[in-house]
N, C-alpha and C positions, 0 to 999 in steps of 0.2 A: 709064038708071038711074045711080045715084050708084057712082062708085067711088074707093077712098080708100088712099093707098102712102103708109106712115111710114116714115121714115129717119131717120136720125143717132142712133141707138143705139149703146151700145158699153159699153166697162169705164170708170171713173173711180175715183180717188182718193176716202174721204169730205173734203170740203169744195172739194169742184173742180166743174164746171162743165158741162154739155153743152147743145144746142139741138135740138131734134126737129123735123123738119118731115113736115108731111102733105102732098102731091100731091093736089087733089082737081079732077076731074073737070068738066068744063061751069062751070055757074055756080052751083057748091055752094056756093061760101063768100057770095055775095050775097042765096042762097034761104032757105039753113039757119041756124039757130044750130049753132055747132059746140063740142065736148066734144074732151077730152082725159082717158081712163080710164087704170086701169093696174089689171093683178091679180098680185100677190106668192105664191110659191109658201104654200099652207096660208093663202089669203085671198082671198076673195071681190071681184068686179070692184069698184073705187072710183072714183066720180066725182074729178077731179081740179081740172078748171075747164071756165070755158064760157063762149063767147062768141058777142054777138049778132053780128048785121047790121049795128046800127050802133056794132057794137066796145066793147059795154058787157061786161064783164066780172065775172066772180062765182069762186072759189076755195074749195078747203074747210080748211078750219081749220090744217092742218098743213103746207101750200104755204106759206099766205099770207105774202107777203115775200120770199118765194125762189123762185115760180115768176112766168113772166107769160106768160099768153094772147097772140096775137095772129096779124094774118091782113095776107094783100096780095091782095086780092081781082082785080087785075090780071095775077098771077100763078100765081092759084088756089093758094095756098099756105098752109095754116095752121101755127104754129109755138107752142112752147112752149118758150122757155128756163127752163132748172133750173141756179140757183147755191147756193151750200153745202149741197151734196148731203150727204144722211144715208144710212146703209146701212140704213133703211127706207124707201129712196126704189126700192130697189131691184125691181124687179117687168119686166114686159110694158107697156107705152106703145100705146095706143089712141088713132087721132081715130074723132070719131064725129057721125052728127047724131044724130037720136030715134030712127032707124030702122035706119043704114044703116053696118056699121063698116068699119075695117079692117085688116088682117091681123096689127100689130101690128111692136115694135120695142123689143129687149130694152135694159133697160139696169140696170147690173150698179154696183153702189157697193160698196167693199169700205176 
């Protein structure tokens, strides 16, 4: 079964910068499309972006321009850098495929 460890969370500055990486397991990132959620206290899980297999990429309205998807499938690795962070960027960080998430990875804009 798919298992999935986010890191690189943490505190930041608004307009500064961090990278999240997902650890994913076997050959997740080659199988699946993968997702990058986040849920902000007093708001419901949001899609964030999402990437295929062959690294096609899609965002939602309020990223675009300041986040980007991306995978090393060699690595089993997926990542999301976030630059000029907003203090509504601030929430829980989620990778995820359709099914399968995981535990998440706080990150704090102030």
């Amino acid at each position: 079964h798919v298992q999935l460890v986010e890191s690189g969370g943490g505190s930041v500055q608004a307009g500064g910068s961090l990278r999240l990486s997902c650890a994913a397991s076997g050959n997740t990132l080659s199988t699946y499309c993968m997702s990058w959620f986040r849920q902000a206290p007093g708001k419901e899980r949001e899609g964030v972006a999402i990437i295929d297999t062959d690294g096609r990429s899609r965002y939602v309205d309020s990223v675009m321009g300041r986040f980007t998807i991306s995978k090393d499938d060699a690595k089993n690795t997926l990542y999301l850098q976030m630059n000029s962070l907003k203090t509504d960027d601030t929430a829980v960080y989620f990778c995820a495929t359709l099914t399968y998430w995981g535990q998440g990875t706080q990150v704090t804009v102030s």
